[in-house]
TORNU-430740 format. One record per residue (C-alpha): residue number from 0; x, y, z; residue in one letter. Coordinates in Angstrom, 3 decimals. Layout:
<recs>
+-----+----------+----------+----------+------+
: pos :       c1 :       c2 :       c3 : code :
+-----+----------+----------+----------+------+
: NUM :        X :        Y :        Z :    A :
...
+-----+----------+----------+----------+------+
</recs>
This chain:
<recs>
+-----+----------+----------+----------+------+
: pos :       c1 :       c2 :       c3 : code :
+-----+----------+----------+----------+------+
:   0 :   -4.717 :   -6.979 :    9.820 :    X :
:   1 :   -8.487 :   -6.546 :   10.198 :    X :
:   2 :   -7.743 :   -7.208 :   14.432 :    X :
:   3 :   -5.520 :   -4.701 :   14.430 :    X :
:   4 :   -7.318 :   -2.089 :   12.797 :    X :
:   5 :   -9.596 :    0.686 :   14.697 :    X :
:   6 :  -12.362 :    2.647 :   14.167 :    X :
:   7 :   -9.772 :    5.749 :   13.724 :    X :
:   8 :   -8.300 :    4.427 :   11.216 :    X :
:   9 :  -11.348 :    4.989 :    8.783 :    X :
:  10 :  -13.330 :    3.407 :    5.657 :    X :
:  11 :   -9.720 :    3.449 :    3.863 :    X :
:  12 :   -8.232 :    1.064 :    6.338 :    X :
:  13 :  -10.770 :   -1.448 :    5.628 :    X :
:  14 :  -11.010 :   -1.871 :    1.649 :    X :
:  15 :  -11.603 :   -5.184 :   -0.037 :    X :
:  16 :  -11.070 :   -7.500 :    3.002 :    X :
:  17 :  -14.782 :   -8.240 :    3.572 :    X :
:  18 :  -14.937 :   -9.336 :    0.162 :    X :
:  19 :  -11.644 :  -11.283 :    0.401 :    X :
:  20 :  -13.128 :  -13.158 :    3.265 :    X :
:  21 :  -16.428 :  -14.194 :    1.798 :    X :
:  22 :  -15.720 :  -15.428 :   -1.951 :    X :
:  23 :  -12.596 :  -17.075 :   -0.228 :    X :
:  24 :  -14.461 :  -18.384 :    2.759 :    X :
:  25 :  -11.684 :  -16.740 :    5.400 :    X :
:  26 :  -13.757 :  -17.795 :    8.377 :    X :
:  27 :  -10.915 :  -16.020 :   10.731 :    X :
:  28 :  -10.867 :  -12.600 :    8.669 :    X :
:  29 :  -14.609 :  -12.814 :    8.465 :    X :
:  30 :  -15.416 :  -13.155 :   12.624 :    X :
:  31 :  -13.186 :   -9.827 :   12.641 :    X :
:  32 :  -14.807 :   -7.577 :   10.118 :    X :
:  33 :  -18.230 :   -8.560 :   10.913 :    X :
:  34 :  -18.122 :   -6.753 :   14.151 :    X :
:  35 :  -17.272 :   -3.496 :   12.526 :    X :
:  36 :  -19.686 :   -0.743 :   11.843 :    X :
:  37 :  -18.780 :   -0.161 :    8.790 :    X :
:  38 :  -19.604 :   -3.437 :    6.845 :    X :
:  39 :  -23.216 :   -4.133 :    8.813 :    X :
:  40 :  -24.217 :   -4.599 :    5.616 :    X :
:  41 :  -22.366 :   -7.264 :    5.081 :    X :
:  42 :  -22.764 :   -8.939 :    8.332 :    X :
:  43 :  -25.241 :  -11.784 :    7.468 :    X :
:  44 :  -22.868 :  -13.398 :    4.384 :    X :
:  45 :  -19.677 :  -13.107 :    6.782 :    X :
:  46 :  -21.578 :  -14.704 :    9.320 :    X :
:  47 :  -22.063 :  -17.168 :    7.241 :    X :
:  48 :  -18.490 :  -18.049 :    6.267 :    X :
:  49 :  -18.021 :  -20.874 :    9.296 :    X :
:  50 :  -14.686 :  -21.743 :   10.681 :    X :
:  51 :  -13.274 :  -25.437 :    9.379 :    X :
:  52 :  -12.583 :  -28.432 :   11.833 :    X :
:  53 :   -9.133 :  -27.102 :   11.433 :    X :
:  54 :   -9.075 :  -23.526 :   11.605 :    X :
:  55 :   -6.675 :  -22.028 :   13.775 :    X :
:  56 :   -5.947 :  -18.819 :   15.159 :    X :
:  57 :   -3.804 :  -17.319 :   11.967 :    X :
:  58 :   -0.058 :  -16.549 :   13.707 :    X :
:  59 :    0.974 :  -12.955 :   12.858 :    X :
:  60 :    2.501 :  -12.920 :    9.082 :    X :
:  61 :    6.889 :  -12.421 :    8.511 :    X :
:  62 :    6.049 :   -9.277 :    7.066 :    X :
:  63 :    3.580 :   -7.950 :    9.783 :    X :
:  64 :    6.840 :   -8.995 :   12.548 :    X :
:  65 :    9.098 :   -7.770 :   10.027 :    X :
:  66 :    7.801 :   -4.373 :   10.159 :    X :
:  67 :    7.176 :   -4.356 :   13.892 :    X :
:  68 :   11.123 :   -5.310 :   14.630 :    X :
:  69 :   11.562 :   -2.412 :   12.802 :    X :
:  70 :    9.486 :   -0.178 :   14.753 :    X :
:  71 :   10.917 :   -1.912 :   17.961 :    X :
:  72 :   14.665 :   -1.488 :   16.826 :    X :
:  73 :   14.667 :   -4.905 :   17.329 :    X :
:  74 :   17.935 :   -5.440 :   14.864 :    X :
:  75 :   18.208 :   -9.425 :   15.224 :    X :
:  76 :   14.647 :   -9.824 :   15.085 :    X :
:  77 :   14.239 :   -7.832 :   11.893 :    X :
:  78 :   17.019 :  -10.117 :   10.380 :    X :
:  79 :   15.702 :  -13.053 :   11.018 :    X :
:  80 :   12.560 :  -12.498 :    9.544 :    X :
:  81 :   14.091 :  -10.341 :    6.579 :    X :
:  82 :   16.436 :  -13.303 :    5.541 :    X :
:  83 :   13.046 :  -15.223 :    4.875 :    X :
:  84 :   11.182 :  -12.734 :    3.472 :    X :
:  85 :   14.320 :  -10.874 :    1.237 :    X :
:  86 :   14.492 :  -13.425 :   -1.788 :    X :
:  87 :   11.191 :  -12.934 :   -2.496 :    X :
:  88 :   11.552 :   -9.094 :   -2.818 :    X :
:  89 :   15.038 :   -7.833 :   -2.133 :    X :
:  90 :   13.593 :   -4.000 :   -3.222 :    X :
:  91 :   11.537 :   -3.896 :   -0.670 :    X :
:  92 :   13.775 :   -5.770 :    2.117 :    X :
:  93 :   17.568 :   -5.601 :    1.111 :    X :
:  94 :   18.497 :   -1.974 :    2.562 :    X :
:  95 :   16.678 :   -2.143 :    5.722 :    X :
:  96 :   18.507 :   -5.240 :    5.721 :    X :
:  97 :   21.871 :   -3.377 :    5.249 :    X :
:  98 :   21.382 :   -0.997 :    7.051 :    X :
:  99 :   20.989 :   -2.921 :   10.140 :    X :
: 100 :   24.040 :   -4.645 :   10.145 :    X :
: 101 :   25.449 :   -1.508 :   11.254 :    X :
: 102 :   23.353 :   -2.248 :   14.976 :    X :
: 103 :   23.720 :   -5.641 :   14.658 :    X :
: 104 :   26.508 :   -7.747 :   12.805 :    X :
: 105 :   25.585 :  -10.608 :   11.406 :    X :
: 106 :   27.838 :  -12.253 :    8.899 :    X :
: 107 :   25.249 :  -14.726 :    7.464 :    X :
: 108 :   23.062 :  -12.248 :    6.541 :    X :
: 109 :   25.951 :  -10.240 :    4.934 :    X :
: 110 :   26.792 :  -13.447 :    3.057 :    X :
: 111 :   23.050 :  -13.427 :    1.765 :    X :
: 112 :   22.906 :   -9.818 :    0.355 :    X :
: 113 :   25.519 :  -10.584 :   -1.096 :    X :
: 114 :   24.674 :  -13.875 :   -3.174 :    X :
: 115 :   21.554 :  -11.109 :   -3.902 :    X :
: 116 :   23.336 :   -8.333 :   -5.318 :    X :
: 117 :   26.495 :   -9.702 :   -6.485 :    X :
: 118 :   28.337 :   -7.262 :   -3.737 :    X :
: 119 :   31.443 :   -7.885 :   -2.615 :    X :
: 120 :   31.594 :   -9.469 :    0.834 :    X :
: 121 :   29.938 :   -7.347 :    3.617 :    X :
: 122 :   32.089 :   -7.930 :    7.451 :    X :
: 123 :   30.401 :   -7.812 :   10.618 :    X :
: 124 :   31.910 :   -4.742 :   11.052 :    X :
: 125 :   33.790 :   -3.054 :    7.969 :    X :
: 126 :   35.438 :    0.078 :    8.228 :    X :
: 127 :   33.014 :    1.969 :    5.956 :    X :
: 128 :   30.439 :    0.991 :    8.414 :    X :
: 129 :   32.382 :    2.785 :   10.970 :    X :
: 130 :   33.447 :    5.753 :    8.539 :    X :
: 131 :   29.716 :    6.009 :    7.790 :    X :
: 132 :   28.778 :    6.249 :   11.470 :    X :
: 133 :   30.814 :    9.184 :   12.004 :    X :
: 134 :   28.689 :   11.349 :    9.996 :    X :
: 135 :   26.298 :   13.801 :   10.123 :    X :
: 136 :   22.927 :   13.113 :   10.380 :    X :
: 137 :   20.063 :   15.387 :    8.797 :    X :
: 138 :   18.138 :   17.599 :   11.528 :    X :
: 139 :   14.617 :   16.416 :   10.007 :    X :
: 140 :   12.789 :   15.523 :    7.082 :    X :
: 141 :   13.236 :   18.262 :    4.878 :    X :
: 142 :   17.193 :   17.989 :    5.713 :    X :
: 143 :   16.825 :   14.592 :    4.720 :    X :
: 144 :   15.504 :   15.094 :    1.269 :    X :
: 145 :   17.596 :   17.620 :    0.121 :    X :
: 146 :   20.671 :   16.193 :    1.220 :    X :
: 147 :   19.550 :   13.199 :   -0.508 :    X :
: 148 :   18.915 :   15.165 :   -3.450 :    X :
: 149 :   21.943 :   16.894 :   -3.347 :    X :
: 150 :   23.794 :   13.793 :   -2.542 :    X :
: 151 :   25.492 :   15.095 :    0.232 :    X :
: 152 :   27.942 :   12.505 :    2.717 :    X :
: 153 :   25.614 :   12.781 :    5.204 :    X :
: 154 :   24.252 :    9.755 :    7.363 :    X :
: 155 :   20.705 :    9.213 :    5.988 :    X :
: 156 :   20.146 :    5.547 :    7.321 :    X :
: 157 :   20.830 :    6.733 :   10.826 :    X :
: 158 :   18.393 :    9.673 :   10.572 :    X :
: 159 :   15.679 :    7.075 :    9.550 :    X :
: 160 :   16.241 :    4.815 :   12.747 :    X :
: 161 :   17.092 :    7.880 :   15.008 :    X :
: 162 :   14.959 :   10.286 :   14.138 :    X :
: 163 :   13.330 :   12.618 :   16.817 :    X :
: 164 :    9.527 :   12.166 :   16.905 :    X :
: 165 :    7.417 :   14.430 :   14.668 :    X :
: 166 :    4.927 :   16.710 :   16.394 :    X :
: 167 :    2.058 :   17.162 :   13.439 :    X :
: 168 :   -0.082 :   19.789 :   16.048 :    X :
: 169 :    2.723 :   22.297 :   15.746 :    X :
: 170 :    4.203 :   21.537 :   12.489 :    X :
: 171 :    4.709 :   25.047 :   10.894 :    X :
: 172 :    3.832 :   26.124 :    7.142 :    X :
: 173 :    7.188 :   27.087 :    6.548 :    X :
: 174 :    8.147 :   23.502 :    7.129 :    X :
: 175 :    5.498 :   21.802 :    5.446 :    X :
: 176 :    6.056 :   23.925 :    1.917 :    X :
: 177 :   10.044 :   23.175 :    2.172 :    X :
: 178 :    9.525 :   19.602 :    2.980 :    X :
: 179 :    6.844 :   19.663 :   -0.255 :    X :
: 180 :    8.951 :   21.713 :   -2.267 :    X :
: 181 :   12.126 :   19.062 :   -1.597 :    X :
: 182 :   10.000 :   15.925 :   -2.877 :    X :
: 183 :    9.365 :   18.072 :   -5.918 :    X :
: 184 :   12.366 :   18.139 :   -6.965 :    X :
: 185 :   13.055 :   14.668 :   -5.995 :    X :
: 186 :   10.125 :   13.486 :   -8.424 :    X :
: 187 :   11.608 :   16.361 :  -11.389 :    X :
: 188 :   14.999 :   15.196 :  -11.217 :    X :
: 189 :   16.600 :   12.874 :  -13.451 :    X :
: 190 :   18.612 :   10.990 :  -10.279 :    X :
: 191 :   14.881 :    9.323 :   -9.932 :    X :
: 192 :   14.600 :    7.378 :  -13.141 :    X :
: 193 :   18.589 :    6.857 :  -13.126 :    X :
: 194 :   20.078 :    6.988 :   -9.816 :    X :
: 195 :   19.583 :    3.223 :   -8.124 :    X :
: 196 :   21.056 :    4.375 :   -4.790 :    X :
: 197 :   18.386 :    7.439 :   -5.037 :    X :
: 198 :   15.719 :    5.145 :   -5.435 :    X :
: 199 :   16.769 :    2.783 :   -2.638 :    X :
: 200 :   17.122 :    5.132 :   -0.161 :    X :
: 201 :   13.792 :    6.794 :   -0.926 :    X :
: 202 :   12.416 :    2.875 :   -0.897 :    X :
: 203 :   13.739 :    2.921 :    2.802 :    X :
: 204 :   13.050 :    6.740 :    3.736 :    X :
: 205 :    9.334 :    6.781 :    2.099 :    X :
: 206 :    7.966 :    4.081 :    4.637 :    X :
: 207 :    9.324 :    5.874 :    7.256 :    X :
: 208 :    7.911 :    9.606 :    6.659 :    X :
: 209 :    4.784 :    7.610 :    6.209 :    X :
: 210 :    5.169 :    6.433 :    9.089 :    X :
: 211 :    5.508 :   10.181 :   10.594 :    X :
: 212 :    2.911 :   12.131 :    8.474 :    X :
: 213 :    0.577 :    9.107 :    6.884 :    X :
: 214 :    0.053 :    6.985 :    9.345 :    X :
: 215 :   -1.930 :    8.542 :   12.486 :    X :
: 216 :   -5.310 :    9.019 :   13.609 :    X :
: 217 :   -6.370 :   12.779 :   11.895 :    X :
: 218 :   -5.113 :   11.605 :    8.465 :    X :
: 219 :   -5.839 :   13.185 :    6.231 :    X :
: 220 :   -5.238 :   16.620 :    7.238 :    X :
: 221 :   -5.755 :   19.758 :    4.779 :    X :
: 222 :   -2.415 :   21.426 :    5.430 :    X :
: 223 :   -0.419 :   18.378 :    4.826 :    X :
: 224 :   -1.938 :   17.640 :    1.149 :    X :
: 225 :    1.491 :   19.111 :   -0.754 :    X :
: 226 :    3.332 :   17.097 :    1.244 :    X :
: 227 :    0.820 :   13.666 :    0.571 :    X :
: 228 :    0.455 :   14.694 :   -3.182 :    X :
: 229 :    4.269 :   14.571 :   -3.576 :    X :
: 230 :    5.073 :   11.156 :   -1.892 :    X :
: 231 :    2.099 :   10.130 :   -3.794 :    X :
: 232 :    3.797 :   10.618 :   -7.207 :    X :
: 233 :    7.430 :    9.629 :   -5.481 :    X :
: 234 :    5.490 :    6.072 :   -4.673 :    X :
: 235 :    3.802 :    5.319 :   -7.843 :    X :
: 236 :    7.421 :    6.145 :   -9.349 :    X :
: 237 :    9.031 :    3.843 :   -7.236 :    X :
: 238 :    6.189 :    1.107 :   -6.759 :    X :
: 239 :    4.440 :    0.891 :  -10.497 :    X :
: 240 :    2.735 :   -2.168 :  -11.870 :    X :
: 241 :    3.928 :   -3.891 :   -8.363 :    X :
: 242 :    1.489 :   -7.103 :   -7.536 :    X :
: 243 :    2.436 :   -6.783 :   -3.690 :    X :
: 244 :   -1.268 :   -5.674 :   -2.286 :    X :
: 245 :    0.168 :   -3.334 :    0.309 :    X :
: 246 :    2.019 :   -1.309 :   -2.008 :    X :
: 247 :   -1.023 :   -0.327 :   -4.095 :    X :
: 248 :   -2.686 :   -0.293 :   -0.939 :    X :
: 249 :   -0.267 :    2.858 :    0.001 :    X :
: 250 :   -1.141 :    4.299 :   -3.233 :    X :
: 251 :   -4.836 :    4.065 :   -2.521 :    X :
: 252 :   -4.647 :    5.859 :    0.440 :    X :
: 253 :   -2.328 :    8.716 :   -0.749 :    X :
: 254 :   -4.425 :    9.590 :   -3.170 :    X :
: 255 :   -7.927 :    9.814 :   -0.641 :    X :
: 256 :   -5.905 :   12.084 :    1.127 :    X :
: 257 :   -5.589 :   14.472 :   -1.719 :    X :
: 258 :   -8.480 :   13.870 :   -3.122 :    X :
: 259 :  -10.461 :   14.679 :   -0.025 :    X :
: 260 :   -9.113 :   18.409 :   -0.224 :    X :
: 261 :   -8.506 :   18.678 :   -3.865 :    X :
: 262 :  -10.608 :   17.365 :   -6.541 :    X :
: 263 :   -8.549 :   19.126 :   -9.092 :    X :
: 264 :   -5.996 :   16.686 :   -8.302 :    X :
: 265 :   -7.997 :   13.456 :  -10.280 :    X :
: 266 :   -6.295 :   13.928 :  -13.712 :    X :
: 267 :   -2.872 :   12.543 :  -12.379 :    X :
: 268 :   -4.506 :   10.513 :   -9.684 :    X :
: 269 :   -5.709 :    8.756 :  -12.763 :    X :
: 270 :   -2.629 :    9.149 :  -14.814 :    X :
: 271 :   -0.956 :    7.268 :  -12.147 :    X :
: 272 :   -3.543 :    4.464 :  -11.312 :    X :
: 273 :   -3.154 :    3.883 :  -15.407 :    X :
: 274 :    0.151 :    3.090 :  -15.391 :    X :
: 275 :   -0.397 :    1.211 :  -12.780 :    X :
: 276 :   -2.305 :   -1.344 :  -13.869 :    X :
: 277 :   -0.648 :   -0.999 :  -17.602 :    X :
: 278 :    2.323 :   -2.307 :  -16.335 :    X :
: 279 :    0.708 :   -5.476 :  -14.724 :    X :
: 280 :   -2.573 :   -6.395 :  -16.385 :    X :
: 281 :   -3.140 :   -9.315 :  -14.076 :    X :
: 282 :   -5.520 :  -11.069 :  -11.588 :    X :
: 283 :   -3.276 :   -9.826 :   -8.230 :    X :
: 284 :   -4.025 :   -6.273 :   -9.223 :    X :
: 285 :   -7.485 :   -6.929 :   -9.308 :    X :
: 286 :   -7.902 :   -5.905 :   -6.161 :    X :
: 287 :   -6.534 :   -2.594 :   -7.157 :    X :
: 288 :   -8.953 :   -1.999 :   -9.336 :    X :
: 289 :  -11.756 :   -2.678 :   -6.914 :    X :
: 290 :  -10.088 :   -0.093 :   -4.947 :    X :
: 291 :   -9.686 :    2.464 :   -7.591 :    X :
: 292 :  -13.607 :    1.993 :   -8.193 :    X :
: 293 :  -14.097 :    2.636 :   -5.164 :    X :
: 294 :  -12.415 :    5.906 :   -3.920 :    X :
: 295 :  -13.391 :    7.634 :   -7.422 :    X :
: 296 :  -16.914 :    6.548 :   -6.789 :    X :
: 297 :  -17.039 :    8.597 :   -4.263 :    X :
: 298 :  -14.326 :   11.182 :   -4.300 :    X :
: 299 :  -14.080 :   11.437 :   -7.978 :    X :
: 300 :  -15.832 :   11.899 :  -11.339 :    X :
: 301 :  -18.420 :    9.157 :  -11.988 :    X :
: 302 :  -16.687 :    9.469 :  -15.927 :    X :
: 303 :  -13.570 :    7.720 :  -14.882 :    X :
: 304 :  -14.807 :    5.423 :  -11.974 :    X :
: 305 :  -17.036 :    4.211 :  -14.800 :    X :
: 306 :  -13.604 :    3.369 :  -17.174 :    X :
: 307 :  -11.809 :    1.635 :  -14.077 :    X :
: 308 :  -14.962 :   -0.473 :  -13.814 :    X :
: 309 :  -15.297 :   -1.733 :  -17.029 :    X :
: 310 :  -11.193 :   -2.164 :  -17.703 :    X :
: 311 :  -11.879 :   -4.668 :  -14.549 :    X :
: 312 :  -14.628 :   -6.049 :  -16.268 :    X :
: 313 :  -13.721 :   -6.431 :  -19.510 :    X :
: 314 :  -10.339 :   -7.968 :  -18.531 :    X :
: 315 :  -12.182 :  -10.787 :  -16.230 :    X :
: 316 :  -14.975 :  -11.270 :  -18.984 :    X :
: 317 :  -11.905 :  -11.952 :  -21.522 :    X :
: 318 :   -9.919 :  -14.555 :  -18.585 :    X :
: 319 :  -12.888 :  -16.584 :  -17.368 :    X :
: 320 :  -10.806 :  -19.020 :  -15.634 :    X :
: 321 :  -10.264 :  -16.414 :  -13.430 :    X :
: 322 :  -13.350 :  -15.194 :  -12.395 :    X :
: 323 :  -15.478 :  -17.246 :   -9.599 :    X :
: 324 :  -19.265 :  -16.887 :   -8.962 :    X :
: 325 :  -18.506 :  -14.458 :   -5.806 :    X :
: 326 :  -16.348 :  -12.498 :   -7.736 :    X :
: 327 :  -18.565 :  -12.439 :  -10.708 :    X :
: 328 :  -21.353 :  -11.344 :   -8.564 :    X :
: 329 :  -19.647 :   -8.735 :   -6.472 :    X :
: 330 :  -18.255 :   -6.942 :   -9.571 :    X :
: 331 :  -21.593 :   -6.905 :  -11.044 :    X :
: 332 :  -22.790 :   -5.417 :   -7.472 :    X :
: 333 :  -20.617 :   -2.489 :   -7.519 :    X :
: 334 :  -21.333 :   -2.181 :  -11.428 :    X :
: 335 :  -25.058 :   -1.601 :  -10.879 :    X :
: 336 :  -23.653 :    1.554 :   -8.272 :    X :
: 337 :  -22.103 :    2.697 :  -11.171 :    X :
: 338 :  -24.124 :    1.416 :  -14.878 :    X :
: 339 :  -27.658 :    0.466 :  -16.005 :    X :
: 340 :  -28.536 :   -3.266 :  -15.933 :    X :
: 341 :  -27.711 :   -3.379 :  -19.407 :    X :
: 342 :  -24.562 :   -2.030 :  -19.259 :    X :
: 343 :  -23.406 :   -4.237 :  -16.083 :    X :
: 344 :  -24.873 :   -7.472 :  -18.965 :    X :
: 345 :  -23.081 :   -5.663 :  -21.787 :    X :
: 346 :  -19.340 :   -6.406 :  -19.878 :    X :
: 347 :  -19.931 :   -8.749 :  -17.433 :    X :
: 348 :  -22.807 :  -11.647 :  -18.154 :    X :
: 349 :  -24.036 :  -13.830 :  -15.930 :    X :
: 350 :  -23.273 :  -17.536 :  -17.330 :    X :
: 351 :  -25.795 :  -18.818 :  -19.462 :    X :
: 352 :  -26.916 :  -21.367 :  -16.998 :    X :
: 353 :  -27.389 :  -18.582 :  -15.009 :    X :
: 354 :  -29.072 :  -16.396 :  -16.690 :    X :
: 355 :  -32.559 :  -16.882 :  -14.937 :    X :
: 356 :  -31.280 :  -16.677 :  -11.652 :    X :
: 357 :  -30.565 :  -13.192 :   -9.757 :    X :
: 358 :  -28.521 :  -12.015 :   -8.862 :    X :
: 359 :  -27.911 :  -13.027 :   -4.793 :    X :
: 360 :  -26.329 :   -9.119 :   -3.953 :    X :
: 361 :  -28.138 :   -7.440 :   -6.410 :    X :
: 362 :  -29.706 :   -4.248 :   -4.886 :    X :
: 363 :  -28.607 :   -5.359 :   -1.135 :    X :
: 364 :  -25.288 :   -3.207 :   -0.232 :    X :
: 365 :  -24.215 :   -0.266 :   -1.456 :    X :
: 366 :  -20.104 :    0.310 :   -2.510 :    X :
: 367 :  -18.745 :    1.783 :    0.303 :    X :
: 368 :  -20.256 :   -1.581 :    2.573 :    X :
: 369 :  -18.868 :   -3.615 :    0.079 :    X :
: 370 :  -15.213 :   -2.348 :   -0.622 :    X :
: 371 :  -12.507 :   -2.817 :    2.770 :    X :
: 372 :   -9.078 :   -2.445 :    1.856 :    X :
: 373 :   -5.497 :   -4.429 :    2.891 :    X :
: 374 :   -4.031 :   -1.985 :    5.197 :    X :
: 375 :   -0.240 :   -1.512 :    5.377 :    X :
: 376 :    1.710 :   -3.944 :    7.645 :    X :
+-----+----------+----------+----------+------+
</recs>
């Protein structure tokens, strides 16, 4: 992921990687951050994470060609990497999975979704499949949302994989505040919590307007902030307490788009990040949290970066078994950014065998060097 990042893609591309790759000596991940601006101030430790006899050149993940057959159109592609990827998280997979059989028929696959989902037997080709292609398909986005929300026999899947390009330069206002205005009411309405087929499709549709208005090189952009602020709270609907690192990572991200337009925004940035971690307490959203830390350190209040510290803290001081010396010491790091000494002691101790040493980053890098984040495959 680190590779295939660029300097466009900003600070928020590049959150909690560095650290990944030097308290879990990633000698790979390392070579490619160290070379970025960015983290110079972390050069000399990733230097120091050295490649094993071993190490090979890390072949690109399911998920990363996943998500590239999809960009390709590349149906059988897509499948074959989706049938090894969907048990582990059919939400995530499983309609994108559907939905291509209607390009490409593949009866095993069919077979599979079904032994999922406890659906009756999906052909190669069924008749629905050719019923459904005979549809119409929404214009553009904001057709696409409310005839989702109206539930309206129109042929969404299509739209997402046929789609005409989206030309941000000349987007008007008018089409920005409906296309705000119809995730609104998707959020408000009851289909959300209730609905499962609402919440799949917007599972498969919110990648791809992501894809449109999220992912490109001027993100974020001021006029688009109703229209990030909404998906925002769509995705932490859809998404909360999940341990899968890019999923938060999308969260992340939303919410430094808002947040770099409109502080007042915070409170339910917060709200959000909350329930979040409420739902799932554990060591895999850890990360999270570093990331949370880090984007209200510096585009929030220093009242409730302080909290998200110290609910880190507090919950590795309280599971020691999960906390190694790297990690120990970078928490304290970004602590002392943040806290007093005493304070940083207060929640997070050094061991007591340790307690004459110092601390090895103490004083050396400041946050925003320390924190790169797990961009979205």
């Amino acid at each position: 992921m680190a590779s295939q990042s660029s300097q466009d893609d900003g600070i928020e591309t590049l959150r909690l990687l560095a650290c990944y790759a030097v308290t879990k000596q990633e000698p790979e991940l390392a070579a490619h951050i160290a070379v970025r601006d960015e983290v110079q101030g972390l050069k000399g430790y990733l230097e120091k994470v050295e490649p094993t006899k071993d190490s090979a050149s890390p072949e690109t993940s399911l998920e990363e060609q996943f998500w590239l057959a999809r960009a390709q159109k590349n149906w059988a592609r897509l499948q074959d990497t989706g049938l090894q990827l969907v048990d582990a998280d059919p939400e995530t997979y499983a309609s994108l999975l559907r939905q291509s059989l209607g390009f490409n028929p593949n009866q095993r696959l069919a077979d599979k979704l079904e032994s999922l989902q406890g659906q009756a037997p999906l052909p190669a080709e069924s008749q629905s499949d050719k019923k459904h292609r005979s549809l119409s398909v929404p214009c553009d986005w904001s057709d696409w949302v409310s005839q989702l929300s109206e539930g309206s026999s129109t042929d969404l899947g299509a739209f997402l994989t046929e789609r005409p390009d989206v030309n941000l330069e000349h987007l008007k206002s008018q089409s920005i505040i409906e296309l705000a205005n119809g995730l609104e009411e998707l959020y408000l309405s009851s289909d959300l919590k209730s609905d499962q087929a609402v919440r799949q499709l917007l599972l498969t549709g919110l990648p791809e307007l992501m894809q449109d208005f999220v992912n490109e090189s001027q993100f974020p952009r001021d006029t688009l902030v109703p229209i990030y602020s909404n998906v925002f709270l769509l995705w932490a609907e859809l998404k909360c307490g999940s341990t899968h690192p890019p999923d938060s990572q999308v969260l992340l991200n939303l919410a430094d788009g808002v947040l770099t337009f409109q502080r007042e925004f915070e409170p339910e940035v917060v709200t959000q990040f909350e329930a979040w971690w409420n739902k799932s307490p554990v060591k895999a959203n850890l990360p999270f949290l570093l990331g949370i830390v880090d984007l209200l350190n510096s585009k929030g209040t220093e009242e409730q970066c302080g909290n998200f510290w110290i609910t880190g803290a507090t919950y590795l001081q309280n599971n020691p078994k999960y906390l190694t010396v790297g990690e120990r010491t970078l928490w304290r790091q970004i602590g002392l950014q943040i806290f007093d000494q005493s304070t940083i002691d207060e929640y997070l101790p050094l061991p007591e065998s340790s307690s004459d040493e110092v601390d090895p980053l103490k004083g050396t890098v400041h946050l925003s060097h320390w924190m790169v984040s797990l961009a979205i495959a």
